[in-house]
C-alpha positions in Angstrom: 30.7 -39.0 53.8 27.1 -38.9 54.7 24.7 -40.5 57.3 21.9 -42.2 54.9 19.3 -44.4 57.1 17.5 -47.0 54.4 14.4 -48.2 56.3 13.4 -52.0 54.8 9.4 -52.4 54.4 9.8 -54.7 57.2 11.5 -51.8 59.6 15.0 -53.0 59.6 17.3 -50.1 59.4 20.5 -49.4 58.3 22.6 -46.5 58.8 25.5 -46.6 56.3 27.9 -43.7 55.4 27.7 -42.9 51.5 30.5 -40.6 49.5 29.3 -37.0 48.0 29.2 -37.1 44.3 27.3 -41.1 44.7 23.8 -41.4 44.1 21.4 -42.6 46.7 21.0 -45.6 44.7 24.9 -45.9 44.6 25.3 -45.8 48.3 22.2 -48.8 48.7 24.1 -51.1 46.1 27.3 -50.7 47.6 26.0 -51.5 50.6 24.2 -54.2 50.1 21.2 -53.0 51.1 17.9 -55.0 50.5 14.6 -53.5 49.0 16.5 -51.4 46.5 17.3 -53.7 43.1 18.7 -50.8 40.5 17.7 -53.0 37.5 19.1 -50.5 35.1 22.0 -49.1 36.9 21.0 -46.0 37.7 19.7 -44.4 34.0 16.3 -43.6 35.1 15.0 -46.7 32.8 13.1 -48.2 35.6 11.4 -47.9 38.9 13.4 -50.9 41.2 15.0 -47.7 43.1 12.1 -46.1 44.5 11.6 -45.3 48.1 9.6 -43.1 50.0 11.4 -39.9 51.2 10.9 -39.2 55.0 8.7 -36.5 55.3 11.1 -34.0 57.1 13.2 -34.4 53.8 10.6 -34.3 51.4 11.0 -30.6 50.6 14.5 -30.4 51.0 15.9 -32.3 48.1 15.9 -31.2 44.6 12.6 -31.4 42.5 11.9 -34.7 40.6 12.6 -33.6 36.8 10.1 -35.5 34.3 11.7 -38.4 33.5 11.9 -39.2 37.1 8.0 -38.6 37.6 7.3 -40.0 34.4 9.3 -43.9 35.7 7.3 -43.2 38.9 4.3 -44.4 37.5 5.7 -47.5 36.8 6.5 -48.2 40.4 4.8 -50.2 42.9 2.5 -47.8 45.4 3.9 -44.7 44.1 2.7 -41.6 46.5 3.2 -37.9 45.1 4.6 -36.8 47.7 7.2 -38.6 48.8 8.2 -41.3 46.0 11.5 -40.6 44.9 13.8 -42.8 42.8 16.9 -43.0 44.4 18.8 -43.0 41.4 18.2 -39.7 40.8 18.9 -38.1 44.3 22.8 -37.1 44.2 24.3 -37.1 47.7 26.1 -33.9 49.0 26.7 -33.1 52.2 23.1 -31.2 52.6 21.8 -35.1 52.9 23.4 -35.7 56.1 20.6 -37.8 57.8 18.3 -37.9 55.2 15.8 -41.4 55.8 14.0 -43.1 53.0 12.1 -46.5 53.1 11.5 -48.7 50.8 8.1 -49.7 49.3 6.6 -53.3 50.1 8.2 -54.7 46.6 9.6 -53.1 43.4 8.6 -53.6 39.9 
């Protein structure tokens, strides 16, 4: 299990432990953690997963592939930088701590 802090846009945190092999995404829904909707389940079909990866993390995950970036520009105040969808971030034990915070709304 790893330490994921999900950061509401209105600064609630929560700090929930989510298995290896689960998506970020995964780990929000089973959680029941509010800001992240995961319209389409997690097939990279929408943008209702994005969050904005903590700075300190931003370089340490794996590089957005173009279906990723290409949904990103659907998504409410994307930044180039640090918008992720978390549908697409695989959680391994490297993630332990990782922060991400969600964006006023999704679309």
């Amino acid at each position: 299990m790893v330490k994921i802090t999900y950061i509401e846009f209105n600064g609630t945190e929560h700090v929930v432990d989510v298995a290896d092999g689960l998506t970020v995404m995964e780990g929000a829904r089973d959680n029941d953690i509010p800001g992240i909707e995961a319209d389409c389940g997690g097939a990279c079909a929408c943008s209702t997963c994005h969050v904005y990866v903590d700075n300190d993390w931003v370089d340490k995950l794996p590089q957005k592939e173009d279906m990723e970036s290409d949904m990103l520009e659907f998504a409410f105040s994307p930044d180039d930088k640090t918008s992720r969808l978390t549908c697409q971030i695989t959680v391994t034990d490297d993630l332990e701590g990782l922060i991400v915070r969600m964006p006023e709304k999704q679309i």
